[in-house]
C-alpha positions in Angstrom: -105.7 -125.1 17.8 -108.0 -127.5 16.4 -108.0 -128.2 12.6 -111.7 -127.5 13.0 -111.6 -124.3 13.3 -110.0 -121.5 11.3 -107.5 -119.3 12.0 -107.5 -115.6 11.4 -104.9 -113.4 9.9 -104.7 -110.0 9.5 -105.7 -110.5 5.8 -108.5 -112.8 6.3 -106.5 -115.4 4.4 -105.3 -118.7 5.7 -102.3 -119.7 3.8 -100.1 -117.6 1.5 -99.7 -118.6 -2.1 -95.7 -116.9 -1.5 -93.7 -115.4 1.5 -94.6 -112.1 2.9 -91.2 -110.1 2.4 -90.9 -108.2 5.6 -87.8 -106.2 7.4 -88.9 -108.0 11.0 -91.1 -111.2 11.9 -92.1 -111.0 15.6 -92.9 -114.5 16.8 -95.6 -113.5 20.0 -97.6 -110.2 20.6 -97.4 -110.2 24.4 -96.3 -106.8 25.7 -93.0 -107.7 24.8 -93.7 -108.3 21.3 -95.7 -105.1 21.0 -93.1 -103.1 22.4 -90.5 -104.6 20.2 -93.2 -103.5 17.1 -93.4 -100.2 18.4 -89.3 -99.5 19.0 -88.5 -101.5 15.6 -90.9 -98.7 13.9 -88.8 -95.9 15.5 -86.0 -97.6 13.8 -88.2 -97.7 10.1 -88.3 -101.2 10.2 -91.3 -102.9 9.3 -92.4 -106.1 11.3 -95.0 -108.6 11.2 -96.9 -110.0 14.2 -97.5 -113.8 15.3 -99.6 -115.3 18.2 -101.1 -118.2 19.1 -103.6 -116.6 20.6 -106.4 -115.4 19.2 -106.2 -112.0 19.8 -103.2 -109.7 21.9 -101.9 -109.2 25.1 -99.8 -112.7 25.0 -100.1 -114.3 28.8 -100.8 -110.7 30.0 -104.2 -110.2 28.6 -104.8 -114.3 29.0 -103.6 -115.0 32.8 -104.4 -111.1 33.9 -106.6 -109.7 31.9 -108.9 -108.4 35.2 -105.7 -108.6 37.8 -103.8 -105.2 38.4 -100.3 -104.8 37.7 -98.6 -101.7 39.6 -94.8 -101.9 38.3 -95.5 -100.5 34.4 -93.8 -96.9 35.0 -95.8 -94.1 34.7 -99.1 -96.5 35.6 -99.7 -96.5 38.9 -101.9 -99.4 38.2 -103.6 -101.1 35.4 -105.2 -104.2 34.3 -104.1 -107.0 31.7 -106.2 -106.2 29.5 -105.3 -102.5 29.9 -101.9 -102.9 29.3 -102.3 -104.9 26.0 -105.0 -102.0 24.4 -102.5 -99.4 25.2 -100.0 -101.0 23.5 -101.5 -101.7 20.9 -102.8 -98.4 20.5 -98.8 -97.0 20.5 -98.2 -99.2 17.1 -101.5 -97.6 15.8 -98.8 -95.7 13.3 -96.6 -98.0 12.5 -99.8 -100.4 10.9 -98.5 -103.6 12.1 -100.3 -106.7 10.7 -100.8 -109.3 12.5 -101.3 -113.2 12.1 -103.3 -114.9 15.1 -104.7 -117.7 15.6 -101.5 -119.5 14.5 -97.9 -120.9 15.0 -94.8 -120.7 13.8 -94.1 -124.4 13.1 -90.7 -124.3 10.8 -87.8 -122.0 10.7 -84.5 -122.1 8.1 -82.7 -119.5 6.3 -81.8 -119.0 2.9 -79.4 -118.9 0.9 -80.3 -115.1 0.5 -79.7 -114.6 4.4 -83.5 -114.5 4.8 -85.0 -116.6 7.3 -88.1 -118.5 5.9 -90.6 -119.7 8.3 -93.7 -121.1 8.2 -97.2 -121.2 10.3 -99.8 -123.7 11.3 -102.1 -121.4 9.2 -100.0 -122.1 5.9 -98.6 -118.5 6.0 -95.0 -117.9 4.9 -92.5 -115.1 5.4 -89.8 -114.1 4.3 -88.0 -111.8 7.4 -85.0 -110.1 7.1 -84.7 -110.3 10.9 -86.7 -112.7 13.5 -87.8 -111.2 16.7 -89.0 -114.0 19.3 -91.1 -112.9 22.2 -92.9 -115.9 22.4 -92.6 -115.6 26.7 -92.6 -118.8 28.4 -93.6 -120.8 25.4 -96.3 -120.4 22.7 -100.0 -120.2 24.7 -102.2 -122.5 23.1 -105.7 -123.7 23.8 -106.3 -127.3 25.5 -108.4 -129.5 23.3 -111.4 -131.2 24.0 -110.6 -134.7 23.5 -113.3 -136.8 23.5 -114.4 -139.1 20.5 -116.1 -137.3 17.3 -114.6 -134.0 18.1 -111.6 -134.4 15.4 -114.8 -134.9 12.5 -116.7 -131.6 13.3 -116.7 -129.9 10.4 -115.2 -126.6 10.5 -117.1 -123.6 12.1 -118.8 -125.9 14.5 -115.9 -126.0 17.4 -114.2 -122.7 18.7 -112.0 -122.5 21.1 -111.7 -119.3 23.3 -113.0 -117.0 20.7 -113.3 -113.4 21.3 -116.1 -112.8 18.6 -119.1 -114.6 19.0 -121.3 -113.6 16.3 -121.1 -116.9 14.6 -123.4 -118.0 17.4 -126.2 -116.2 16.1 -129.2 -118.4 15.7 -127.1 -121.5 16.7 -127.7 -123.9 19.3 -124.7 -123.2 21.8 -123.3 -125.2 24.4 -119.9 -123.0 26.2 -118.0 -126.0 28.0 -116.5 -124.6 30.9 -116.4 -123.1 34.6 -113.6 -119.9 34.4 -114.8 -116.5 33.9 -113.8 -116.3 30.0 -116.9 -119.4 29.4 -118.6 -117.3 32.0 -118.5 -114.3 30.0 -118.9 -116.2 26.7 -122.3 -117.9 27.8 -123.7 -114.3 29.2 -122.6 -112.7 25.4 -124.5 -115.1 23.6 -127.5 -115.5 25.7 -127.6 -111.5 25.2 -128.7 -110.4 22.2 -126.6 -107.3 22.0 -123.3 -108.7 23.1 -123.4 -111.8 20.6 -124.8 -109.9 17.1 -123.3 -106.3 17.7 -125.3 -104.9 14.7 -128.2 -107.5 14.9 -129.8 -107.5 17.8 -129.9 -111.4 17.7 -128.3 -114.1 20.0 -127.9 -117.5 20.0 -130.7 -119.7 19.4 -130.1 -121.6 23.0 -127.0 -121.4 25.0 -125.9 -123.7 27.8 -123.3 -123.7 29.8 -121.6 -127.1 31.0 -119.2 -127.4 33.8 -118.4 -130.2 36.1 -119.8 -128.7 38.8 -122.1 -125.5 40.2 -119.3 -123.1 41.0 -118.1 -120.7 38.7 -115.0 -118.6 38.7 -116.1 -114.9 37.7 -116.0 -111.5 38.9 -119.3 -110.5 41.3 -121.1 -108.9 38.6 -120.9 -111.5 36.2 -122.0 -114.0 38.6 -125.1 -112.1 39.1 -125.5 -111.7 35.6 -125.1 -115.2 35.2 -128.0 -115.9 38.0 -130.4 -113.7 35.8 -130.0 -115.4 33.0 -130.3 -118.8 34.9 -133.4 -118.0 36.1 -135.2 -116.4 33.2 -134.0 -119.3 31.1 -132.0 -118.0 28.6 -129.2 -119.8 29.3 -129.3 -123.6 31.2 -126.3 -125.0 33.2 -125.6 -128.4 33.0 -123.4 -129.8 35.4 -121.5 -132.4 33.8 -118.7 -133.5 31.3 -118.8 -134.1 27.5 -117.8 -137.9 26.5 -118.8 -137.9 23.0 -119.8 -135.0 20.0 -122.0 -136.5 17.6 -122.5 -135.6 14.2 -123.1 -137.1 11.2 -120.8 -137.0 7.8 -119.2 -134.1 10.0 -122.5 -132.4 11.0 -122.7 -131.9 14.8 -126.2 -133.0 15.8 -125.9 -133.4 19.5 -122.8 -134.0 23.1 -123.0 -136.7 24.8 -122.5 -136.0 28.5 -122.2 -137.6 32.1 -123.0 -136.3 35.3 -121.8 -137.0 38.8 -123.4 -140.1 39.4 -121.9 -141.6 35.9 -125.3 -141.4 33.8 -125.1 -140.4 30.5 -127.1 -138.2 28.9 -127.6 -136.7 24.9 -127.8 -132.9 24.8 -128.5 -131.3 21.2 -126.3 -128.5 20.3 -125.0 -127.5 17.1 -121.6 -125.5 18.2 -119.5 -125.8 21.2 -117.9 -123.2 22.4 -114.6 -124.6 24.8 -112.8 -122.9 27.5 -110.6 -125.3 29.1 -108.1 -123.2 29.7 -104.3 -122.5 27.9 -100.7 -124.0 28.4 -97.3 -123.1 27.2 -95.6 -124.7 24.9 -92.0 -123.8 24.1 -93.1 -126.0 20.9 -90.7 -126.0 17.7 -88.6 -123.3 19.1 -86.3 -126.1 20.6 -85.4 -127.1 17.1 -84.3 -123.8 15.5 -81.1 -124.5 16.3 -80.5 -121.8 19.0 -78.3 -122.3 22.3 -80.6 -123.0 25.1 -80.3 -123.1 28.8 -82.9 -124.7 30.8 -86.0 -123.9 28.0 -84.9 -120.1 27.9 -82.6 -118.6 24.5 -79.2 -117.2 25.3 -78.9 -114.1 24.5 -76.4 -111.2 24.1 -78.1 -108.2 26.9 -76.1 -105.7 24.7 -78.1 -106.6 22.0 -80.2 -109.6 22.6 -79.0 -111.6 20.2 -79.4 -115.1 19.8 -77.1 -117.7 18.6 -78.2 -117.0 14.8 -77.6 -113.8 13.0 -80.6 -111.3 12.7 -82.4 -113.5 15.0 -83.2 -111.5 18.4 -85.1 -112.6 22.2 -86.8 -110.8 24.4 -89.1 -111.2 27.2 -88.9 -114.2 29.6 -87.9 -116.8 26.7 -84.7 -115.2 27.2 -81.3 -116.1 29.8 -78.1 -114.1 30.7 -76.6 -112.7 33.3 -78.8 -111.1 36.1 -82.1 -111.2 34.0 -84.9 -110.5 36.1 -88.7 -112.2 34.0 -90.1 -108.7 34.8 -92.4 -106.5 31.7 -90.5 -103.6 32.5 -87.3 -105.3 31.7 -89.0 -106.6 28.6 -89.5 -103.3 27.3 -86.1 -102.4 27.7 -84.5 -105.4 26.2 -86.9 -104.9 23.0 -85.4 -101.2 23.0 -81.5 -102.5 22.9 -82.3 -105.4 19.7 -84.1 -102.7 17.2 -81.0 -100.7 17.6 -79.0 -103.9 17.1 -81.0 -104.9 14.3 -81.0 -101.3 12.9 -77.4 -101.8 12.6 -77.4 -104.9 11.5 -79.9 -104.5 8.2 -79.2 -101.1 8.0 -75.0 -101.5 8.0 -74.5 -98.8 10.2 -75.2 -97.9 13.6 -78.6 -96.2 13.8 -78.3 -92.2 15.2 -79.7 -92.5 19.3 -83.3 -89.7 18.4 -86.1 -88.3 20.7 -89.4 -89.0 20.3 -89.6 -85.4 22.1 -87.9 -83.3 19.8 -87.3 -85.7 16.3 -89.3 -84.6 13.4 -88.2 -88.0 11.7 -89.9 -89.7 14.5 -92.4 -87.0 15.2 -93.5 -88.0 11.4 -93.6 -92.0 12.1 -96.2 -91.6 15.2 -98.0 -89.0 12.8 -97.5 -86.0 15.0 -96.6 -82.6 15.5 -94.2 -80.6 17.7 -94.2 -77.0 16.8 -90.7 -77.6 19.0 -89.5 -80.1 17.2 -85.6 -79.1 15.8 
């Protein structure tokens, strides 16, 4: 993430004067981190999320957001994006903030036994227990690197934002050709889409790209061609060499086409979509036993190396694990009962959600059966 641009928290706050106490910090809010949210509330712990990414659904929503998956039981099929927003919606109950937009960058425990960590975003916690679900690695955006870029001042360069009402009245240029700059371009040449509440778009959008081939879904393409040829939004087939500004002020990209001429364009945000990569980042000097990039763990319990830190999801190794969601969902199952135990001193009594009026009052329902 840039330095340029903000990060978001479930508070709206960017640092933390003092550690937020918590029973559970879960480090990635993939389907694997959700799921652990959702069975650590069963347990009455409470937990904290953190993701790189801007918003949830971890490399699920990213990578498949529009691709069906068919091996979720009781789905016969569903999307990415489907799968995240359900979810999410089962830890509705359990009111699980969460900090996106941000890293965990340092990790150590106490002296209390509590393990202190620390985010790119300045938050701090103060966890009881660590639950890491960070999946292959932490997804983080690519940068634009080009010169001028690291002086933009902040609000001025977003990567792969999800709300685009900051575009309002702006001069936009979205820099790239996959269907999330697709879809970002279409949002903030419509008027509706960018300012939900306004009725205004961006002052100008453009869409750059290195060449006149987009990767989108039919309809979007076609929606794309409409707006090309009313004008509300101009592609420009090229590549960004240079973001100018002055004292910090973005005034205007410098950009080359195919034939190596360079060319000013002014634009007053940019908007990238270069795409995301994994990095297994600062998890690699936690301290943990590692095999090939992936946390040992105990499948009884999924314990790491550390006690009261847990793994789930394909960050983890041991015997016969197959990188499958399903598998995910029951390895998050077996560490809240681990962890239960562990903060809790005793083993945790195995309940229903079908007939538990303890847990029947955690998902704030009712069972006129319930015993």
């Amino acid at each position: 993430m840039s330095a340029t641009q903000a990060p978001e928290s479930s508070t709206g706050h960017t640092s933390a004067v003092s550690p937020i106490e918590t029973d559970a910090l879960i480090i990635g809010a993939g389907p694997a981190g959700l799921f652990q949210a959702f069975q650590l509330g069963l347990q009455g712990i409470a937990s904290h999320l953190v993701d790189a990414l801007p918003h949830v659904g971890g490399q699920c929503a990213q990578l498949y957001g529009h691709k069906p998956i068919y091996d979720i039981p009781g789905i016969p099929v569903c999307t990415g994006t489907e799968l995240a927003q359900l979810l999410d919606r089962q830890i509705a109950p359990m009111q699980v903030p969460r900090h996106l937009s941000q890293q965990i960058e340092s990790l150590r425990q106490r002296e209390d036994g509590r393990w202190l960590a620390q985010t790119t975003a300045g938050t701090a916690f103060a966890a009881r227990s660590i639950f890491i679900a960070a999946g292959v690695g932490a997804f983080v955006p690519k940068a634009l690197k080009v010169p001028g870029v690291d002086d933009l001042r902040p609000n001025q360069l977003h990567y792969h934002p999800l709300q685009l009402d900051m575009a309002i009245g702006r001069s936009v240029l979205v820099y790239g050709g996959d269907e999330e700059a697709v879809s970002a371009a279409i949002a903030c040449a419509s008027p509706l889409s960018c300012g939900a509440n306004t009725g205004a778009g961006a002052a100008k959008t453009y869409l750059m790209h290195r060449r006149d081939a987009f990767q989108a879904e039919p309809g979007q393409l076609a929606r794309l061609q409409q707006l090309r040829d009313s004008g509300a939004i101009e592609v420009v087939i090229g590549q960004i060499t240079e973001a100018r500004h002055a004292a910090g002020q973005l005034s205007a990209v410098q950009w080359m086409d195919g034939e190596g001429n360079e060319h000013p364009l002014s634009v007053d945000m940019l908007l990238v979509f270069l795409g995301i990569s994994p990095r297994l980042g600062p998890i690699s000097d936690w301290g943990l036993a590692i095999e090939r990039k992936q946390l040992v763990v105990d499948p009884a319990t999924q314990a790491t190396s550390a006690a009261g830190i847990y793994a789930v999801g394909d960050i983890v190794t041991y015997p016969g694990k197959k990188k499958l969601i399903l598998c995910a969902f029951h390895e998050a199952a077996m560490a809240a009962f681990a962890a239960a135990e562990y903060l809790q001193g005793e083993k945790p009594l195995l309940q229903y959600t079908t007939t538990s009026a303890k847990l029947h009052g955690i998902l704030g329902v009712s069972h006129p059966g319930a015993q």
